[in-house]
N, C-alpha and C positions, 0 to 999 in steps of 0.2 A: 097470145095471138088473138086477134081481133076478128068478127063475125065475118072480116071483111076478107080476112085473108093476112092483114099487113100485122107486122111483129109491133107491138108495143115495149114500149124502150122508156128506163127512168127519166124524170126530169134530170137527171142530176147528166147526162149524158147530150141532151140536147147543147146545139151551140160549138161541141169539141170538134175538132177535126178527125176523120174516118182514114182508114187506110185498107187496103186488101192486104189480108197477112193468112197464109196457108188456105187459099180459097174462100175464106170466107171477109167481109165487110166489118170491120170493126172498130170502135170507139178507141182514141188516143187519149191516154188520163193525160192531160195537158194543164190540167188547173190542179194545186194544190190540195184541194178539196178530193176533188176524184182517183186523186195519187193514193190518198190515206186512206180512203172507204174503200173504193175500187168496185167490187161488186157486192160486198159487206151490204147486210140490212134490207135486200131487194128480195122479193119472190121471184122464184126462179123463170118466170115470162117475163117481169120487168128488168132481169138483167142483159137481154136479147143476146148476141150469138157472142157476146165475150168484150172484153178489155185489153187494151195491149197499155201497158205500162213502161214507158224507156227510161233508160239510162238505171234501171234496177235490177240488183240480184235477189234482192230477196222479197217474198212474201209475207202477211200473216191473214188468219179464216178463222179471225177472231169474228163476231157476228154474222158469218153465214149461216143462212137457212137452207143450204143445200153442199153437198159434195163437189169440187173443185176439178179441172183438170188443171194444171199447169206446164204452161209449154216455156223453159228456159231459153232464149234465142243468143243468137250472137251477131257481131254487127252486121251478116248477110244472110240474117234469119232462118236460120239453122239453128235447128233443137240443139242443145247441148246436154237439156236433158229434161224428162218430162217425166211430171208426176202424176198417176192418175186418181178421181176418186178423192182426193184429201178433204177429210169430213171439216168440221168448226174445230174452232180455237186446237190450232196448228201452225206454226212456221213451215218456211222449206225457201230454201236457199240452193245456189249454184253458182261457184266460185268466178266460174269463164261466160256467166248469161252479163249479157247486157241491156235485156228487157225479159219482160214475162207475157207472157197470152195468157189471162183468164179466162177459159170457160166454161158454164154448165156440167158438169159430167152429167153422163158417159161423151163425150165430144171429141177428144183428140186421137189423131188417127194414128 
């Protein structure tokens, strides 16, 4: 967060298209790049309030610097299933998700 008040967000997020997903404002990984990192390699101000990932079930927290929530959706963005807290270098998967919500924990409700 900036002096200023406004959230600080990686370069790597700048550019993508945004969506509203469970109340909050969030990055579309829409570029291949940002599919594979995701939130990986960011301090946890520079990942700002999460990732949504489409047309993916599974994750990995391989290079996070921080604990994970992930929210499983389906194609009318409903959890299917939500994992909370998941530390680095971890998978997790969800057979019936059709995208993921990355964000920060502690974060999903």
């Amino acid at each position: 967060m900036r002096e200023d008040g406004q959230q600080v967000t990686a370069r790597r997020f700048h550019g993508l298209p945004t969506t509203l997903v469970w109340g909050r404002r969030v990055s579309i990984a829409a570029t291949r790049a940002s599919r594979l990192l995701g939130l990986a390699l960011l301090d946890r101000d520079a990942a700002g309030p999460g990732l949504l990932i489409p047309r993916c079930r599974c994750v990995h927290t391989f290079g996070m610097r921080f604990p994970l929530d992930l929210v499983f959706l389906d194609d009318a963005a409903r959890a299917v299933s939500i994992r909370r807290g998941v530390p680095p270098r971890r998978l997790a998967a969800a057979r019936r998700a059709r995208s993921v919500l990355e964000l920060p924990a502690p974060e999903a409700v």
